[in-house]
C-alpha positions in Angstrom: 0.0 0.0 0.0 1.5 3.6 -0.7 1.6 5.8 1.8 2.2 9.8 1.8 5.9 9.7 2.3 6.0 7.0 -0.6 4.3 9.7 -2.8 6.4 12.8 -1.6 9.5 10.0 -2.2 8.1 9.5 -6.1 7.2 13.2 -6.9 11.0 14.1 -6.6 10.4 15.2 -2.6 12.4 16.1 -0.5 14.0 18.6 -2.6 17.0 20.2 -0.5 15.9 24.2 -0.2 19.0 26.9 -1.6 18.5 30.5 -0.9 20.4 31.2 -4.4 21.3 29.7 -7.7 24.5 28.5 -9.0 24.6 31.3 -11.0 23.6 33.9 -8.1 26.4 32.3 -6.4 29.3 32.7 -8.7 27.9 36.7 -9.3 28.5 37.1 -5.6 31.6 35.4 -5.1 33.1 37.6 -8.2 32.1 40.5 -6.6 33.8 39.9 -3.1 36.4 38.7 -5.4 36.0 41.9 -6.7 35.5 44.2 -3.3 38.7 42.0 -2.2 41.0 43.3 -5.4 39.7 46.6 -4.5 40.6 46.9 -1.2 44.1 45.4 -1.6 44.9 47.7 -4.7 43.2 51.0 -2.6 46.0 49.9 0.7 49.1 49.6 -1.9 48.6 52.7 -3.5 48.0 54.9 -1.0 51.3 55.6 1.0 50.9 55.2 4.6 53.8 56.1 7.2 54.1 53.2 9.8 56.3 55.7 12.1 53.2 58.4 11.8 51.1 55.6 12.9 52.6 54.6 16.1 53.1 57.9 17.6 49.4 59.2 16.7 47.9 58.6 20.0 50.5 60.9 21.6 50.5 63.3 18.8 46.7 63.3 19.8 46.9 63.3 23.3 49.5 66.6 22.9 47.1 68.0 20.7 43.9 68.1 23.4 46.3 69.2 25.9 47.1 72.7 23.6 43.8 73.0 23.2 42.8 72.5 26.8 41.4 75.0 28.5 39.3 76.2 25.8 39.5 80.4 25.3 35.6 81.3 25.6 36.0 84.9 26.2 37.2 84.6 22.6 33.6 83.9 21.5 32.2 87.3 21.1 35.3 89.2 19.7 36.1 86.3 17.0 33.7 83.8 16.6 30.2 85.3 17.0 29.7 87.3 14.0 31.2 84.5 11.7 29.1 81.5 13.3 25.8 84.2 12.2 27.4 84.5 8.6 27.3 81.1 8.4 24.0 80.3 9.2 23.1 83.0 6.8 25.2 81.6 4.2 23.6 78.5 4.5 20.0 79.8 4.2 20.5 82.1 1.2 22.2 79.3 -0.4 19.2 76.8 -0.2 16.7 79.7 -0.7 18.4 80.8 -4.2 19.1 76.6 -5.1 15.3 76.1 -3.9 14.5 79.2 -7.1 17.1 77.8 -9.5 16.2 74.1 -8.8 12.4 73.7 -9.1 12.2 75.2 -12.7 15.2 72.6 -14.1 13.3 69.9 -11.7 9.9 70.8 -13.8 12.2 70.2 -16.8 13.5 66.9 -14.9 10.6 65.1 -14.8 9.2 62.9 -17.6 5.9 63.1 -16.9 5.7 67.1 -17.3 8.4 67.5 -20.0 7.6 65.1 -22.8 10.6 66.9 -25.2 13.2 64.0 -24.8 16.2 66.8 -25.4 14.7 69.3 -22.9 14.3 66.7 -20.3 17.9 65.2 -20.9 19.3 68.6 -20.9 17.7 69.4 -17.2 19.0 66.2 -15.9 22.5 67.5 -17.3 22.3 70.4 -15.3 21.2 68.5 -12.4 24.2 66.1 -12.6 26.4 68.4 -13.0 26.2 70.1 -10.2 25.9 67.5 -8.0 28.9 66.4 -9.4 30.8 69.4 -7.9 31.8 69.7 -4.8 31.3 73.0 -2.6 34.7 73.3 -2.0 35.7 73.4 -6.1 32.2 75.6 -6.6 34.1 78.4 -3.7 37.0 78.5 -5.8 35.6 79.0 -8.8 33.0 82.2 -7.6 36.0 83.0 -5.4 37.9 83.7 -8.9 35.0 86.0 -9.9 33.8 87.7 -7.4 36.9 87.6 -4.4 36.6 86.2 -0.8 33.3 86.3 0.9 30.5 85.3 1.8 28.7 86.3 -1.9 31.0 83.2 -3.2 30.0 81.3 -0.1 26.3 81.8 -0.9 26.6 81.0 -4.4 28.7 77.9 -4.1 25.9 76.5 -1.9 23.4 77.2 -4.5 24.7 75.7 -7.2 25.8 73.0 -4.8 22.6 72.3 -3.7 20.3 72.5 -7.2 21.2 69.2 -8.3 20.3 67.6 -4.9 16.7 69.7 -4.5 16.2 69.5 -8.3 16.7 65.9 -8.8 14.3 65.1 -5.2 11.5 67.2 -6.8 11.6 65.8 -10.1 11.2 62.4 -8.8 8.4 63.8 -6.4 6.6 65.0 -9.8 6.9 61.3 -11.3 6.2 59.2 -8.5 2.8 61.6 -7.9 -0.3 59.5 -9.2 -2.3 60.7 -12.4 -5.9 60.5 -11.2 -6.2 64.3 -10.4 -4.0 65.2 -13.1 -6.4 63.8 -15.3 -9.5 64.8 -14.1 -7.9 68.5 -14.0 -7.0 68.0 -17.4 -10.4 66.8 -18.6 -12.2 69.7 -17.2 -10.0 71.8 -19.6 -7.3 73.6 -16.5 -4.3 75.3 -17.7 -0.9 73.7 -17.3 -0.4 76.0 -14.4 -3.6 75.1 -12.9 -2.7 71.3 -13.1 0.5 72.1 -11.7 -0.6 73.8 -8.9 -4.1 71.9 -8.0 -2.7 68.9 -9.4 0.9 67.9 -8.3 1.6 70.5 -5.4 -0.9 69.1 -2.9 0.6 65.8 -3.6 4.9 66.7 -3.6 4.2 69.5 -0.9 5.6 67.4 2.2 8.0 65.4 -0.2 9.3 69.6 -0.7 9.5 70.8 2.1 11.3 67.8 3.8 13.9 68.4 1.0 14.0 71.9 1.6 14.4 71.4 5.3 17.0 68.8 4.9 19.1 70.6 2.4 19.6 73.3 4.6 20.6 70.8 7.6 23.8 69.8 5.3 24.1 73.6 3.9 24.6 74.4 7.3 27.6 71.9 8.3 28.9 72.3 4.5 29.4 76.2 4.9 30.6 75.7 8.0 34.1 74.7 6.3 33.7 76.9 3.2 35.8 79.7 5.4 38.6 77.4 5.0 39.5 78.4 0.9 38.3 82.0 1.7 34.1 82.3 0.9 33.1 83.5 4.5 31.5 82.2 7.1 33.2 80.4 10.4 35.9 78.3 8.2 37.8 81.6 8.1 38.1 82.1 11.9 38.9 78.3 12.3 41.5 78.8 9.5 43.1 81.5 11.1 43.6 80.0 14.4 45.2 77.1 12.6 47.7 78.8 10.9 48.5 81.1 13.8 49.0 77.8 16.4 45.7 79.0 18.9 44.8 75.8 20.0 42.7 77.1 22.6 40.6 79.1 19.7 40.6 75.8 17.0 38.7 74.2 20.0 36.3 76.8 20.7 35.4 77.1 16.9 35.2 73.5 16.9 33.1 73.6 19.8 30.7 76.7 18.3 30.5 74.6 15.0 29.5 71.1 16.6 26.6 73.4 19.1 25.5 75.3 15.6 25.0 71.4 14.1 23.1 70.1 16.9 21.1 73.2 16.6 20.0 73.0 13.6 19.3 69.2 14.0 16.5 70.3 16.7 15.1 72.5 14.6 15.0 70.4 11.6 13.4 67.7 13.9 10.5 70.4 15.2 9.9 71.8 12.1 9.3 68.8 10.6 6.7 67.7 13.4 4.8 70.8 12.5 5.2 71.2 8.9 4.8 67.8 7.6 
């Protein structure tokens, strides 16, 4: 008489259960193969000084010490005004990448810009700025219009379009078409679709971006001082090269309370915005 098991036996059963293929198996072990290769070929090339490396924690521990007690009284006479320039930096940036970014986002998306060239162009624009870094976009505005913090402001902007631009195009495209189309059925202008259509739906998706852009505008222009476009970098690059310890820690301390800062007020505004 045949039982179950003599059935499960016959139909091929049991069948021993892998999690991938043989295939899915040789993929992965050629790309820890390759991750491997990497690693080894990134620690040969890059020159690293064994003596440097045993005398580091003293080197650090010297360091603290110079920088121990930290020179608050400093704060007001030095420090102050460029921590403010900073955070003003870092909100006319993202205010003037939020005007120059929406447009080429518009331009961005595929379901509002149905000109392939137009739309490829915008996402060239995008690309490249994010391709920059804010450091390389100082120098360059630096070359034009001097120190400051007008090259400060504009290397965050065009820093930041790319980021803000590319977010809100994606927004746009991921929004779903049901009151696009009935807008567009009852006969609404492009603006009118735009506006009744895809900003109630993007609006918290925006403002999050917004919000968080200006979280990292804030830390990035924080070291932007260092080539010479304003803000506190310049402070902390003058103590560096005139050996006040006790002042690289207080700008290091004003910098790291400005972060946090700004962290809490992302976080509340957030809660109450979104």
């Amino acid at each position: 008489m045949n039982t179950p098991s003599t059935h499960l036996q016959a139909a091929g059963y049991p069948r021993s259960w892998q999690r991938y293929t043989s295939g899915q198996r040789l993929l992965r072990f050629a790309l820890y193969l390759i991750v491997v290769a990497a690693i080894v070929q990134s620690v040969r090339s890059v020159e690293i000084i064994p003596e440097f490396l045993y005398d580091a924690p003293e080197q650090m521990a010297d360091l603290i010490g110079r920088m121990w007690p930290i020179d608050w009284g400093f704060y007001f006479e030095g420090v102050h005004a460029a921590l403010m320039e900073t955070l003003h930096i870092a909100t006319l940036g993202t205010i003037l990448s939020v005007i120059l970014a929406v447009p080429v986002g518009l331009l961005a998306a595929n379901n509002l810009t149905r000109n392939r060239l137009i739309n490829q162009l915008a996402r060239l624009i995008l690309v490249s700025s994010r391709s920059v870094n804010s450091l390389v976009w100082a120098l360059l505005f630096i070359a034009i219009f001097g120190p400051g913090a007008l090259a400060g402001t504009l290397a965050i902007a065009f820093r930041s379009i790319g980021f803000v631009g590319k977010l809100v195009g994606e927004a746009i495209e991921e929004a779903q078409r049901g009151p696009v189309e009935a807008l567009t059925a009852t006969g609404a202008s492009g603006g009118a679709v735009l506006w009744y259509g895809y900003w109630p739906q993007i609006r918290p998706a925006f403002w999050s971006i917004v919000l968080l852009r200006w979280d990292i505008n804030v830390r990035e222009s924080a070291v932007l001082g260092l080539v010479g476009a304003g803000g506190i970098g310049m402070a902390l690059d003058t103590a560096l090269n005139l050996f006040q310890w006790d002042r690289v820690a207080l700008v290091l301390a004003a910098i790291f309370a400005i972060v946090i800062l700004a962290e809490i007020i992302i976080t509340q505004a957030r809660k109450r915005i979104l």
